[in-house]
C-alpha positions in Angstrom: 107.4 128.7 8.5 108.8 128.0 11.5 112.2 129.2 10.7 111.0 132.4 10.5 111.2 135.1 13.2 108.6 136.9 15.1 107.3 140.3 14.2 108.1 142.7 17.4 104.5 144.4 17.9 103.0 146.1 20.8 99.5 145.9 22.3 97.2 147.8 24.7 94.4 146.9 26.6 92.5 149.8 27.4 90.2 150.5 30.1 87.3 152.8 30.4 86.0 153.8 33.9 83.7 150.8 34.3 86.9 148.5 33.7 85.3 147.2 29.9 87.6 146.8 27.0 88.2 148.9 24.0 87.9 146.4 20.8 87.8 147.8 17.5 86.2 145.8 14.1 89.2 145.7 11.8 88.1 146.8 8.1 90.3 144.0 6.6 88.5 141.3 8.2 85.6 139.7 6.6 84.5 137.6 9.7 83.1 139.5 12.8 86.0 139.4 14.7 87.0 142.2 17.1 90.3 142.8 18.7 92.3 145.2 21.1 95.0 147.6 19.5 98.0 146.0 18.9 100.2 146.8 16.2 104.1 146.2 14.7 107.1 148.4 16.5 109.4 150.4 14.1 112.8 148.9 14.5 114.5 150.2 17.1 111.4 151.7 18.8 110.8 151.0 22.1 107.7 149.1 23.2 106.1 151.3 25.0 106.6 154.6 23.0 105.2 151.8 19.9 102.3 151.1 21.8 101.3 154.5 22.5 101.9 155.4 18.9 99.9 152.5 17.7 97.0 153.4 20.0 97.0 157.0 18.6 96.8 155.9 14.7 94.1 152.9 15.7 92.1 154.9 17.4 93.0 158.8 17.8 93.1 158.6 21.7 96.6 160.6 22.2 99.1 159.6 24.7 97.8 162.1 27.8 94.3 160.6 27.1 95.9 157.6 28.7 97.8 156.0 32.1 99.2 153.5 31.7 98.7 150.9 34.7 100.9 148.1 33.6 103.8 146.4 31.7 103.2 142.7 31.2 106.3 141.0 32.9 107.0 138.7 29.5 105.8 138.9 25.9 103.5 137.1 24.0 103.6 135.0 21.0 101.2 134.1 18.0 101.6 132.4 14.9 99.8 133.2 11.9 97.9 130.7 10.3 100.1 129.2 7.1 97.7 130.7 4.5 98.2 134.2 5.8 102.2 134.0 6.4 102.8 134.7 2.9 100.1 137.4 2.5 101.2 139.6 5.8 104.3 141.2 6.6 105.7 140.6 2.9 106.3 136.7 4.4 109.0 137.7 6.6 107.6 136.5 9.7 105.3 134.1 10.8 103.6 135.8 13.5 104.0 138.5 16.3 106.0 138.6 19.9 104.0 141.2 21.4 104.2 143.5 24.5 101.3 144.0 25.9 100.3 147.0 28.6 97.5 147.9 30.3 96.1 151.1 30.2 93.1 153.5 31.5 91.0 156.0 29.0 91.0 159.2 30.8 89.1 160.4 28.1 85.3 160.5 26.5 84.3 158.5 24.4 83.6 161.3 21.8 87.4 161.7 21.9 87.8 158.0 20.2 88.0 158.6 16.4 88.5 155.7 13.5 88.5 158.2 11.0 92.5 158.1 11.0 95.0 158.8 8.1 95.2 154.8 8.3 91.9 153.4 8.9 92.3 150.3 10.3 88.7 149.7 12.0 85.1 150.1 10.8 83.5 150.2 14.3 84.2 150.3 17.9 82.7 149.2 21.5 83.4 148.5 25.1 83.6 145.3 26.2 83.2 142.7 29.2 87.0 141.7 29.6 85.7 137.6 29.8 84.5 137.7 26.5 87.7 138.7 24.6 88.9 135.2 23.4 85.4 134.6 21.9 86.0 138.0 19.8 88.9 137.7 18.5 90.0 135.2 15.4 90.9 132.0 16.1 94.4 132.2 16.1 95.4 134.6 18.4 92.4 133.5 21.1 95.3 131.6 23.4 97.2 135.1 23.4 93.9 137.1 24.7 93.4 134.4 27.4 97.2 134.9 28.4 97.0 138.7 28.8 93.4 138.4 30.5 95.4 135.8 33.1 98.3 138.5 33.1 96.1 141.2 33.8 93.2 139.8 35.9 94.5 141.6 39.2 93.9 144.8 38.0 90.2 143.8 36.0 88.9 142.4 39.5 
């Protein structure tokens, strides 16, 4: 497994106006874990342009809905547990090396749809930003407490 490479992926941290934390409940996911949209880049894609394009399908908020208020400086790693490597990603990586922005919802929240081509979540809420790593499965909680520490100047 560790030979393997990294998945390039994007994700966003969005903000509404009282500085809480779009998190969506994924439809795949048996536990009650919630998580932020993040999603794989097409190759050659840049980051950015991915990110907004994941955010769209996720979550139907379209780019203008959005300003973006920050690049994290480096990316951010997770590995998949070794039961899912081969069930993900056609077991051709063993996690993701994400970059992550940060973003405000100029938007309402009527605008937010789940009802996408793609589903990929059954429910949606705002969130305190501290209580992210306790949302989100195990394995990716040490990359949720990295982006809260990247992002913390902007959340205070």
């Amino acid at each position: 497994m560790q030979d393997l490479p990294y998945r390039p992926a994007a994700g966003i941290m969005l903000l509404n106006a009282d500085n809480k934390v779009w998190v969506g409940q994924r439809i795949d996911n048996i536990a009650e874990a919630w998580q932020m949209p993040q999603g794989g880049l097409d190759p050659g894609e840049d980051p950015q342009a991915g990110a907004l394009r994941e955010l769209e399908e996720e979550t139907g908020i379209a780019p203008e809905m959005v300003e973006i208020i920050a690049c994290a400086a480096r990316t951010f790693d997770y590995d998949l547990p070794p039961e899912l490597v081969r069930k993900l990603w056609k077991g051709k990586y063993r996690g993701q090396r994400q970059t992550w922005y940060l973003m405000r919802f100029l938007g309402r929240d009527a605008d937010i749809t789940l009802d996408t081509p793609h589903p990929e979540f059954r429910a949606w809420k705002w969130a305190e930003p501290g209580h992210l790593p306790d949302m989100i499965v195990p394995f990716k909680r040490q990359l949720y407490r990295d982006v809260l520490e990247e992002f913390a100047p902007y959340l205070r």
